[in-house]
C-alpha positions in Angstrom: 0.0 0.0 0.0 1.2 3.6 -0.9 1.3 6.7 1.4 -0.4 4.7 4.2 -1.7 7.8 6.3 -2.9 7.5 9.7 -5.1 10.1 10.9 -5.4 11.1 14.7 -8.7 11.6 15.8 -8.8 12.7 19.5 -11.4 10.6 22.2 -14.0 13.0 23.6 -13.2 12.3 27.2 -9.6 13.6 26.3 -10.1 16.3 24.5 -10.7 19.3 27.2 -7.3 18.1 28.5 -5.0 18.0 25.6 -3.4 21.1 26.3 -1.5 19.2 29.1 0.7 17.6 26.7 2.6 21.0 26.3 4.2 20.5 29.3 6.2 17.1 28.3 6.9 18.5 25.4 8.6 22.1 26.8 10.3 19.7 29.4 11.4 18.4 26.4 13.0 20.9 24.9 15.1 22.0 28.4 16.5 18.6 27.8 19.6 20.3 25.7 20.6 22.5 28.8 22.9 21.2 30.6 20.9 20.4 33.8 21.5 18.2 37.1 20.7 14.8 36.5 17.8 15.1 38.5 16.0 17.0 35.9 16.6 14.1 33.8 15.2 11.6 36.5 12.3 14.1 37.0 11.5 14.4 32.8 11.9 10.5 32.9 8.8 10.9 35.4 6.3 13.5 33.9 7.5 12.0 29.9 6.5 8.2 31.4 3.7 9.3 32.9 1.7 11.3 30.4 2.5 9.2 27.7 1.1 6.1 29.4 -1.8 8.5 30.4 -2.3 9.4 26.5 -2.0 5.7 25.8 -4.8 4.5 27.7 -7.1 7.8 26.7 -6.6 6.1 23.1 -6.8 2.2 24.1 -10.4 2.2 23.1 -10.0 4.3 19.4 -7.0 0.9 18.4 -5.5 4.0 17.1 -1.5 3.5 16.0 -1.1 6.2 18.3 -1.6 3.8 21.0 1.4 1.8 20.5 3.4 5.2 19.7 2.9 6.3 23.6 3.8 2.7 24.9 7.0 2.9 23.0 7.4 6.2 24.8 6.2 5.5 27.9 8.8 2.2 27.7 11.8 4.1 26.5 11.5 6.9 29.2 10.3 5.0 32.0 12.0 5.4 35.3 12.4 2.1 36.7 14.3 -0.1 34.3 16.1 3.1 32.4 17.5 2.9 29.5 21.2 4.3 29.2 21.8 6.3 26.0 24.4 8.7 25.9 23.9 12.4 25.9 24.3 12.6 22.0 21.5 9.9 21.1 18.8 11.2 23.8 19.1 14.8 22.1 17.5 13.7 18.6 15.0 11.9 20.9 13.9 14.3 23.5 13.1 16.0 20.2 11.2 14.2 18.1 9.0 12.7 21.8 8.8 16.8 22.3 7.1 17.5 18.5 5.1 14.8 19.0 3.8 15.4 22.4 3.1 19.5 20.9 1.6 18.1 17.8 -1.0 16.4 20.3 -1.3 19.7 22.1 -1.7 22.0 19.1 -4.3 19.0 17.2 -6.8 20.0 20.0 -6.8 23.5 18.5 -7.5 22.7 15.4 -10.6 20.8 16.0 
């Protein structure tokens, strides 16, 4: 199949609170000052914790978003961390930090 597209249609009883993925995604974007590592244990927390949030507001939709969130939620998550170095979580903490705005900024356009 050609230019598969998948199109992200939000759940109602998420909706009113989609503006709360901004804040992942500005934590994000700190992520390239140079911080304590605490901040990093912290954004590990809040990143985990609304993606699996987002995950589970789209369980019921089988939406490939779904499966996007888990892979964040798994790759951030706190408890069994995964060790990347500095110069790999950079391209990462981005593109999790576009994504978590484009969910953000999709509530405004509907």
């Amino acid at each position: 199949m050609i230019g598969v597209y998948f199109r992200y249609e939000t759940p109602p009883h998420i909706t009113s609170l989609m503006k709360i993925f901004y804040i992942p995604a500005i934590l994000l974007f700190l992520a390239f000052l140079e911080l304590p590592y605490g901040y990093y244990t912290f954004l590990r927390l809040v990143v985990t914790g609304m993606a699996l949030y987002a995950a589970f507001g789209l369980l019921e939709k089988g939406s490939i978003n779904f499966w996007v969130m888990l892979a964040i939620a798994a790759l951030f998550n706190p408890l069994i961390p995964v060790h990347l170095t500095k110069e790999i979580w950079l391209p990462i903490d981005v593109l999790v930090g576009i994504y978590f705005s484009r969910l953000a900024y999709k509530d405004k356009l509907s």
